[in-house]
Backbone as JSON, one array per atom type, in Angstrom:
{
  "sequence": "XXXXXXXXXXXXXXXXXXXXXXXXXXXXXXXXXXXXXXXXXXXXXXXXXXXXXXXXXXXXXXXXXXXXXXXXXXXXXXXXXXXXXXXXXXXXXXXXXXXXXXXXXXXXXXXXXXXXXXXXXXXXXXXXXXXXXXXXXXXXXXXXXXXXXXXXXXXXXXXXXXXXXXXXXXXXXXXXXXXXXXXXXXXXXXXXXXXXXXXXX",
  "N": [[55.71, 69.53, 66.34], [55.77, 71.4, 64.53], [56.85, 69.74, 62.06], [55.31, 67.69, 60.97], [52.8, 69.97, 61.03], [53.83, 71.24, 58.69], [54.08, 69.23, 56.66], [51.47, 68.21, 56.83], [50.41, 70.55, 55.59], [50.39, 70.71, 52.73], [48.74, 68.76, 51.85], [46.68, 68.78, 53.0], [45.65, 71.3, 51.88], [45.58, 70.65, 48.98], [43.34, 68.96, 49.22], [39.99, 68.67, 47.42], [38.11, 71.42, 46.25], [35.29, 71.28, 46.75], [35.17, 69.72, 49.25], [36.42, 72.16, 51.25], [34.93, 73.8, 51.02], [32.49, 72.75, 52.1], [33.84, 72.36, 54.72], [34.19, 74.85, 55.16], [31.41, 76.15, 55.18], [30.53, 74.83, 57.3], [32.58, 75.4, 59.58], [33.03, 77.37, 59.46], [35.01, 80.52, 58.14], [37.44, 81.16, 59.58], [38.08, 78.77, 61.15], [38.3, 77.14, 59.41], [40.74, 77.93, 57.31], [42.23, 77.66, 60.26], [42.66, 74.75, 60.52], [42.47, 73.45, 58.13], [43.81, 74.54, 56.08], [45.86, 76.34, 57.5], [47.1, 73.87, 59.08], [47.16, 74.05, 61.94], [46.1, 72.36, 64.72], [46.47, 73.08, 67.23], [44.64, 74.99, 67.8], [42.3, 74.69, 69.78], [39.66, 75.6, 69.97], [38.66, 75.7, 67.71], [39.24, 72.88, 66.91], [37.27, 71.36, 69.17], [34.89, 72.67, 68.0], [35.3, 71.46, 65.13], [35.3, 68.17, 65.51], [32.8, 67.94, 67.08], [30.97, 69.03, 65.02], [31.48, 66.92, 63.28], [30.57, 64.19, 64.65], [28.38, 64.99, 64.84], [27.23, 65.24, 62.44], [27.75, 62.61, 61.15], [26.16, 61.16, 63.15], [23.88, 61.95, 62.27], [23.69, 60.8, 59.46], [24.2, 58.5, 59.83], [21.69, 57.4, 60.75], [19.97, 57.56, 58.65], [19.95, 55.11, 57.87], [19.04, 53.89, 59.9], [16.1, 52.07, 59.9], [15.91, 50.97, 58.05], [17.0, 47.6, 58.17], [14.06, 46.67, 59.29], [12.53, 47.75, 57.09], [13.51, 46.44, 55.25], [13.14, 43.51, 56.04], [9.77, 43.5, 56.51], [9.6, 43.98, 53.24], [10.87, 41.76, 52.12], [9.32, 39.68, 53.35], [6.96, 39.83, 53.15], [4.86, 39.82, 55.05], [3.08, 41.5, 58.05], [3.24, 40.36, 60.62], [4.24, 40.47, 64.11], [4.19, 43.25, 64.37], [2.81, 46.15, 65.51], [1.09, 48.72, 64.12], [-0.22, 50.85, 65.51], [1.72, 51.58, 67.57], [4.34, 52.35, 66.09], [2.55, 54.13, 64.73], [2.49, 56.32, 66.53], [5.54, 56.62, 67.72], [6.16, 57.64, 65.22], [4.37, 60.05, 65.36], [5.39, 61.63, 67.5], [8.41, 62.27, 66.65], [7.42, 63.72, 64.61], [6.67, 66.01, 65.78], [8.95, 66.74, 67.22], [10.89, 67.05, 65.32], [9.08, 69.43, 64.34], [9.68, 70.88, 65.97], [11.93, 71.55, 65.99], [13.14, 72.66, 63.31], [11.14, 74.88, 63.2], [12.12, 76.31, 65.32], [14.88, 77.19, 64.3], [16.61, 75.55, 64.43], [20.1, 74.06, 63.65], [20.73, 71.59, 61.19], [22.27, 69.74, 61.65], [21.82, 68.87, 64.02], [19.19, 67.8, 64.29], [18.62, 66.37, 61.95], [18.89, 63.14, 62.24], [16.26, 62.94, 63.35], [14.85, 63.69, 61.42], [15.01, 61.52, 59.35], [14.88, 59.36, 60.8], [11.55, 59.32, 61.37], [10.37, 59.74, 58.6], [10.8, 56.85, 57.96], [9.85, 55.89, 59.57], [7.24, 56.45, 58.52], [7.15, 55.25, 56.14], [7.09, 52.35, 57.18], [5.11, 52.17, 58.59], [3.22, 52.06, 56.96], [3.62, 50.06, 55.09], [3.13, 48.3, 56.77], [0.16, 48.6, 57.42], [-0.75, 48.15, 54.88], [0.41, 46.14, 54.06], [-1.62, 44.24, 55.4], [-3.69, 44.58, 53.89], [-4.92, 46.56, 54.64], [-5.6, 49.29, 53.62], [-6.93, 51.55, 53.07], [-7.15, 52.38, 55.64], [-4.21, 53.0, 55.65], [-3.81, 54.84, 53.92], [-5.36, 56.77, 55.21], [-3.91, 57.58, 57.36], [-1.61, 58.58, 55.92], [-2.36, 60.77, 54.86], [-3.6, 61.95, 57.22], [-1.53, 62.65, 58.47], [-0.17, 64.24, 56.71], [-1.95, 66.45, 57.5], [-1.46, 67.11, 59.97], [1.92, 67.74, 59.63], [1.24, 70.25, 58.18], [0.0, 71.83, 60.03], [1.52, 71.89, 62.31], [4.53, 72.86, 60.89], [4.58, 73.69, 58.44], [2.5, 75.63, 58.57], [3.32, 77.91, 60.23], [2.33, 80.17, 62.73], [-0.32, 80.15, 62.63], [-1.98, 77.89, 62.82], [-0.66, 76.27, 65.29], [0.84, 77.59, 67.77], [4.79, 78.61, 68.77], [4.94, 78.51, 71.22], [2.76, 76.66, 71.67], [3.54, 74.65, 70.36], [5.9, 74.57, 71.99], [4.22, 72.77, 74.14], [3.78, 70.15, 72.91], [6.41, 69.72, 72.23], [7.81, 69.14, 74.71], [5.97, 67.0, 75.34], [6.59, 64.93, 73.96], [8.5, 63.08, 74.35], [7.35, 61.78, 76.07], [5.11, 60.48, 74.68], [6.74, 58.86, 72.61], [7.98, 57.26, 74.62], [5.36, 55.94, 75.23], [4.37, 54.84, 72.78], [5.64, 52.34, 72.55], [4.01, 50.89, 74.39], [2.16, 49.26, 72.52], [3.31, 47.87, 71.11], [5.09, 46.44, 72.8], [2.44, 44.6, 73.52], [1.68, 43.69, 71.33], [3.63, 42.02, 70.38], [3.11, 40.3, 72.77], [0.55, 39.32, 72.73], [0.42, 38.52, 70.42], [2.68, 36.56, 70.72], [4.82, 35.89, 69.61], [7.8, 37.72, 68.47], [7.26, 37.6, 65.13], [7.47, 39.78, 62.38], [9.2, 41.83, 63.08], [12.09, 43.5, 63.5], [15.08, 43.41, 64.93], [17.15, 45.35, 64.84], [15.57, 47.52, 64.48]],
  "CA": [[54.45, 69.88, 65.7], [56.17, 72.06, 62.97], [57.06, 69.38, 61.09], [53.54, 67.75, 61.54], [52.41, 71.21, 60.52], [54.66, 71.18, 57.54], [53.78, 67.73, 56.31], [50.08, 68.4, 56.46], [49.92, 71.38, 54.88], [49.91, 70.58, 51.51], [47.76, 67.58, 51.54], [45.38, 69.67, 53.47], [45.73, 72.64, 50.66], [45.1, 70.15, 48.15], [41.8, 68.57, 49.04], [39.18, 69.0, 46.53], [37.24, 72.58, 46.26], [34.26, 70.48, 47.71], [35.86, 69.85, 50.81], [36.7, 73.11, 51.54], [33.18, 74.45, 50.93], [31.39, 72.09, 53.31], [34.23, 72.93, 55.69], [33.46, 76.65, 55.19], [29.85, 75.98, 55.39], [30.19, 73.71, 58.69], [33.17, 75.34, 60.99], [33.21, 79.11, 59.45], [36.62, 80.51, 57.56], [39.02, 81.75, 60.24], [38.25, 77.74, 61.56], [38.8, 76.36, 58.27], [41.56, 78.78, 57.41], [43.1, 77.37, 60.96], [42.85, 73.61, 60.77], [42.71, 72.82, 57.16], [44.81, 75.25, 55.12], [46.88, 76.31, 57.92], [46.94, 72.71, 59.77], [47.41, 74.16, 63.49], [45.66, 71.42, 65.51], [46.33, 73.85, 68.89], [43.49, 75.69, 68.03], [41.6, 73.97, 70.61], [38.32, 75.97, 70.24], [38.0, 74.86, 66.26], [39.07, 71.36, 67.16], [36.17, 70.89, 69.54], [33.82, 72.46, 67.03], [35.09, 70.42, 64.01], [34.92, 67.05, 66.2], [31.3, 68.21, 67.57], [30.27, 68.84, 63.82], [31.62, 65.62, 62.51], [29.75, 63.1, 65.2], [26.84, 64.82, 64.6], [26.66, 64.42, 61.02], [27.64, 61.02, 61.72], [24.48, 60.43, 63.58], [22.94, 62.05, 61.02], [23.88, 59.86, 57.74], [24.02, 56.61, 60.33], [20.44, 57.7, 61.31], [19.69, 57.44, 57.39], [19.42, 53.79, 57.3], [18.6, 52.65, 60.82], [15.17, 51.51, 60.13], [16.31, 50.15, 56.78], [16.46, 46.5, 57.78], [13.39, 46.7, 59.58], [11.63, 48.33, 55.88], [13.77, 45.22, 54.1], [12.53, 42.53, 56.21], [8.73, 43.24, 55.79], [9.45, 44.13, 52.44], [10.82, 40.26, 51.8], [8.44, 38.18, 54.21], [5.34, 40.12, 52.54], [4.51, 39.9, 55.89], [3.94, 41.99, 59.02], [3.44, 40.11, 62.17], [4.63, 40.96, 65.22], [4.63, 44.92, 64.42], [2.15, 47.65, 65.85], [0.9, 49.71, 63.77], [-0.21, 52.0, 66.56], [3.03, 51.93, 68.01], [4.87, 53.06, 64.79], [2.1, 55.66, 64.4], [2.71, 57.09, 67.86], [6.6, 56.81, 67.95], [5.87, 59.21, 64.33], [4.42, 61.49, 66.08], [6.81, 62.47, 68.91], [9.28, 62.24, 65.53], [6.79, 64.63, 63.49], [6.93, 67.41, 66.54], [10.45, 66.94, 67.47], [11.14, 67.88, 63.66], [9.1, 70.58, 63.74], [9.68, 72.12, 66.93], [13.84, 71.86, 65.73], [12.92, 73.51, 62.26], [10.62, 76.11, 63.53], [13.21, 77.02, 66.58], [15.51, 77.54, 63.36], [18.5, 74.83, 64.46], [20.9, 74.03, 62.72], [20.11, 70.64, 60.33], [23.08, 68.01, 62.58], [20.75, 69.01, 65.37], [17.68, 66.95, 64.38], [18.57, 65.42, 60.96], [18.57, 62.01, 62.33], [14.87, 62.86, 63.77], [13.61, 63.95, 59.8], [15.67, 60.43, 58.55], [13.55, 58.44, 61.17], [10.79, 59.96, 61.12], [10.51, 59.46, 57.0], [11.56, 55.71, 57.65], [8.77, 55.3, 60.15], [6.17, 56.24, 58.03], [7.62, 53.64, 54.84], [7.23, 51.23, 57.92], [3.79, 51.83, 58.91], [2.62, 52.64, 55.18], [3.94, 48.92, 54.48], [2.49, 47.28, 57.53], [-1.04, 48.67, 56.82], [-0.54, 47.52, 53.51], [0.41, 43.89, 54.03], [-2.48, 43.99, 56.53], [-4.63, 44.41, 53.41], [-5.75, 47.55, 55.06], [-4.99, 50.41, 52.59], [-7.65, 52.44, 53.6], [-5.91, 53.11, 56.48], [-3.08, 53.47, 55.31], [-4.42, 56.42, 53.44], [-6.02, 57.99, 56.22], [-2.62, 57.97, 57.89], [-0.92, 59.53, 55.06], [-3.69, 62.3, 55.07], [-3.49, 62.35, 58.47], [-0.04, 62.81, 58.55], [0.59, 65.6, 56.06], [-2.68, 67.42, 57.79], [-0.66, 67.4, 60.84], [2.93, 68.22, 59.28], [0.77, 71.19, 57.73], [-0.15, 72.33, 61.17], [3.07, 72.03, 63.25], [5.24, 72.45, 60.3], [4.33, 74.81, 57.49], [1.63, 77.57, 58.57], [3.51, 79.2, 60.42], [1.6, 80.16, 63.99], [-2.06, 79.83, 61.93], [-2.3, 76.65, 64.07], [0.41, 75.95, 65.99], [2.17, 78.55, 67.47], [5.69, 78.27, 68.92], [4.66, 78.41, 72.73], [1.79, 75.57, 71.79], [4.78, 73.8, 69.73], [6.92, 73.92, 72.95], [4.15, 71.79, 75.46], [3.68, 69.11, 72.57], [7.48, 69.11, 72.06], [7.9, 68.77, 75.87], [5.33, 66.05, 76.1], [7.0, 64.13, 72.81], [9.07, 61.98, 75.29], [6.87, 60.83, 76.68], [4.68, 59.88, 73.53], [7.52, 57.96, 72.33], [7.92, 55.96, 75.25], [3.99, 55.02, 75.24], [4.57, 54.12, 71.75], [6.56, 51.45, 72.78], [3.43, 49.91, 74.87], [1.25, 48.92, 71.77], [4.74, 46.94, 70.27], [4.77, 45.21, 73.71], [1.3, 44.2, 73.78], [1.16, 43.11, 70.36], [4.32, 40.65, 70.72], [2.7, 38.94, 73.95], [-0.9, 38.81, 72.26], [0.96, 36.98, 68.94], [3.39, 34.8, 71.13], [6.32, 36.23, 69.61], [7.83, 38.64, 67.07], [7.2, 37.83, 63.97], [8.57, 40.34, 61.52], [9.97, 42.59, 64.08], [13.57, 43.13, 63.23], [16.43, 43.12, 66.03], [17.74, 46.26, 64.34], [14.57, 48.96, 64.4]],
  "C": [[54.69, 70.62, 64.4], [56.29, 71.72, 61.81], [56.0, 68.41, 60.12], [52.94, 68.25, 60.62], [52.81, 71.19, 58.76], [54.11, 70.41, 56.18], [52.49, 67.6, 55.65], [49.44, 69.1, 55.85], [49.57, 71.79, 53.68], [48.92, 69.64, 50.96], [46.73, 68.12, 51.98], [44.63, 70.93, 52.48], [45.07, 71.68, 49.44], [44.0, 69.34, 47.84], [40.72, 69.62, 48.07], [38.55, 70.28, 46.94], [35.81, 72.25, 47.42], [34.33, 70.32, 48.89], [36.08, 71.1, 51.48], [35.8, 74.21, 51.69], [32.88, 74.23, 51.89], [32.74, 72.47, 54.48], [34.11, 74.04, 56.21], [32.0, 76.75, 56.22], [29.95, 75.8, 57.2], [31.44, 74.24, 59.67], [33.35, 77.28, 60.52], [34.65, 79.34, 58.71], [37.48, 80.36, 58.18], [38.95, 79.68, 60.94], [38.7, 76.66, 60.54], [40.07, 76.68, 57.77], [42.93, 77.28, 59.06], [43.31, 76.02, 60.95], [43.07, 73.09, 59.25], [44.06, 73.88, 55.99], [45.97, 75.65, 56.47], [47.38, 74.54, 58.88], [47.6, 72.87, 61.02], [45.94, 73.55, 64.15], [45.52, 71.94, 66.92], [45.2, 74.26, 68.92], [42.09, 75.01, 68.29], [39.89, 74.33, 70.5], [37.36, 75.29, 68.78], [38.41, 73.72, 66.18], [37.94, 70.82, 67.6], [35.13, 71.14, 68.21], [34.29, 71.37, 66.01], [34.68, 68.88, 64.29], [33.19, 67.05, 66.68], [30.3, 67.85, 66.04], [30.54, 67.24, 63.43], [30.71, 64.71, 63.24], [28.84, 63.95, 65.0], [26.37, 64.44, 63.45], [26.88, 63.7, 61.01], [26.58, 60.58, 61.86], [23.54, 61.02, 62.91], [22.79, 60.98, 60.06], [23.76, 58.58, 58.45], [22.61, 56.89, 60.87], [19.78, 57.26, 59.96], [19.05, 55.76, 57.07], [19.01, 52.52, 59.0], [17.25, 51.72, 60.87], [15.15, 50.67, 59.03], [16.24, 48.66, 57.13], [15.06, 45.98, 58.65], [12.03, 46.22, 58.18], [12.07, 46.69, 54.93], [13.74, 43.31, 54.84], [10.58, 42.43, 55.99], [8.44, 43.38, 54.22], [9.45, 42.17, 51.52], [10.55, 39.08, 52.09], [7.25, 38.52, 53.9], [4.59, 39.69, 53.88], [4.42, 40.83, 57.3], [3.31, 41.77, 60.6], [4.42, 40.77, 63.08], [5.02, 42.56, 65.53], [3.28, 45.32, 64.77], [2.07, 48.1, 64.97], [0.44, 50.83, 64.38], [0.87, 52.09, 67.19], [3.87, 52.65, 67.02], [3.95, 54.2, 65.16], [2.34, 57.28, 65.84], [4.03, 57.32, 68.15], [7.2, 58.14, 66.33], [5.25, 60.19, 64.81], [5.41, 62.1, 66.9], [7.67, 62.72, 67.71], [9.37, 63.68, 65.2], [7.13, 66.22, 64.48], [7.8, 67.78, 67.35], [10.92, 67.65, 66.07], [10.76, 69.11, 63.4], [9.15, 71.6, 64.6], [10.9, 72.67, 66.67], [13.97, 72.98, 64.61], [12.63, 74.65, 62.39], [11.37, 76.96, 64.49], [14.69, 77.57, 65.11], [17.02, 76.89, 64.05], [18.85, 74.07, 63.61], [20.68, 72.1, 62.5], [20.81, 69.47, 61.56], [22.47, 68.1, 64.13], [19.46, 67.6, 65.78], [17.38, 66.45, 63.06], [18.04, 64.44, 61.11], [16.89, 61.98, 62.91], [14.34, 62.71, 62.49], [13.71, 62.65, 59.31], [14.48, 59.13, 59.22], [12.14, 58.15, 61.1], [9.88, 59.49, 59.51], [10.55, 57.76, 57.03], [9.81, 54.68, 58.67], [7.41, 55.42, 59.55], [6.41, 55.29, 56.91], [6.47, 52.62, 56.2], [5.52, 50.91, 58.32], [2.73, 51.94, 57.93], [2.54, 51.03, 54.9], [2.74, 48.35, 55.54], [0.82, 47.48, 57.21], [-1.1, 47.58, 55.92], [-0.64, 45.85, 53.29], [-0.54, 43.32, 54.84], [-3.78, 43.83, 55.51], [-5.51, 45.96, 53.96], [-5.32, 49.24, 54.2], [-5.63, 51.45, 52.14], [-7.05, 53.93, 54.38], [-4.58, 53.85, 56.32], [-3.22, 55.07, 54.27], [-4.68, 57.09, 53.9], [-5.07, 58.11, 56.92], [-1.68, 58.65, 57.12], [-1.23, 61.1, 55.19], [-3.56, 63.0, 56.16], [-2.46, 62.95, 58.71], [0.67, 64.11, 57.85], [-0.42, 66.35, 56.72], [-1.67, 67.84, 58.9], [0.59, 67.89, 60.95], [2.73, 69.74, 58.64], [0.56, 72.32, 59.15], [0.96, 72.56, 62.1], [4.15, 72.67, 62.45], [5.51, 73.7, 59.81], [3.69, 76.26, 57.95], [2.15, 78.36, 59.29], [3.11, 79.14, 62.2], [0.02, 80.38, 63.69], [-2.28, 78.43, 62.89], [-2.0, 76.41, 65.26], [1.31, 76.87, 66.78], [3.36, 78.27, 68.35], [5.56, 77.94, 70.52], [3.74, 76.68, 72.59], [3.05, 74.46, 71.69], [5.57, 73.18, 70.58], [6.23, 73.21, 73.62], [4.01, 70.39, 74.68], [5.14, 68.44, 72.1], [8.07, 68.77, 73.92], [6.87, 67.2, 76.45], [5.65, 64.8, 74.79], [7.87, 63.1, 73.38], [8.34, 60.81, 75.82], [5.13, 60.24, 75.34], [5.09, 58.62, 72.79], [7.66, 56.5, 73.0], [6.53, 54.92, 75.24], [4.04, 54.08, 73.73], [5.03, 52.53, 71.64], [5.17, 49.9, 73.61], [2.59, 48.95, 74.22], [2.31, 47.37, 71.02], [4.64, 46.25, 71.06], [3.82, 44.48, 73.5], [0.7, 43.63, 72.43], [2.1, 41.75, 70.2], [3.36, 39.22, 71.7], [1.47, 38.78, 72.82], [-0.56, 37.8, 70.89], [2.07, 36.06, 69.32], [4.75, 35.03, 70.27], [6.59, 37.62, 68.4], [7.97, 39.32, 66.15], [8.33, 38.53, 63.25], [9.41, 41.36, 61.42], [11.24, 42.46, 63.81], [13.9, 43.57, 64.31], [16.79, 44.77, 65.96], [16.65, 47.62, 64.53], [13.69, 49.22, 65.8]]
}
């Protein structure tokens, strides 16, 4: 391991300033200190954390584009059969008060990133489908709707919402999600297949 040690220690020393920040930032000094400038790998307790941190931001940044070809198939069939728009709007909610029960509990961002990334991806999604529905009304009053409600859970504070309320609608956000899911069913069977439903979202 000494030589290992040895080997690694300058290539580890010599990563960019940048690197060494967000390592700071994300495992603390004496853990950065032990794995990157000194490159002892024993130190089993800042191994787990650095491995813990890394897959989560992982499923953070791969959270970034999962609804992506979803957004870039109705975007290039100008069409949006076989999607729910009450399903979308209901699988954003559970999203909207998973986000803000994570925020307001004050955890840490690789916690519930990939919730804000979806979240953000699901409203594009149901912004569009309106839209290509010709209905853009709606789609307005869901916008509206949407920041009144991110205003309430989100921002004020406990003027609306307060953290006890926060916890029975983040306890009952599971099961929001899953109902979400029954409007998507029930719109496939009623159109016979679907449509512009991607594989991927």
């Amino acid at each position: 391991m000494d030589t290992l040690q040895q080997s690694l220690r300058p290539v580890l020393r010599s990563l960019p300033a940048p690197v060494h920040s967000g390592a700071i930032a994300l495992l603390g000094r004496q853990c950065h200190r032990k794995l990157l400038l000194d490159a002892d790998f024993r130190a089993q307790a800042c191994l787990k954390l650095a491995i813990s941190k890394v897959l989560g931001l992982g499923i953070v940044v791969g959270s970034a584009g999962v609804k992506l070809p979803q957004i870039l198939k109705l975007v290039s069939s100008g069409k949006a059969t076989g999607i729910s728009s009450l399903g979308y709007t209901l699988e954003t909610a559970s999203y909207v008060i998973g986000l803000a029960y994570s925020v307001r509990r004050g955890f840490p961002f690789s916690t519930y990133g990939e919730t804000a990334f979806i979240a953000v991806q699901n409203i594009v999604i149901a912004v569009l489908v309106l839209q290509l529905r010709q209905q853009g009304t709606a789609a307005a009053a869901f916008v509206t709707g949407l920041a009144a409600v991110l205003y309430a859970v989100l921002f004020s504070g406990d003027r609306f919402v307060d953290l006890q309320g926060l916890g029975w609608l983040q306890a009952g956000a599971s099961v929001l999600n899953l109902a979400s899911k029954v409007p998507q069913i029930w719109t496939i069977y009623r159109e016979g297949g679907t449509g512009q439903l991607s594989a991927f979202a």
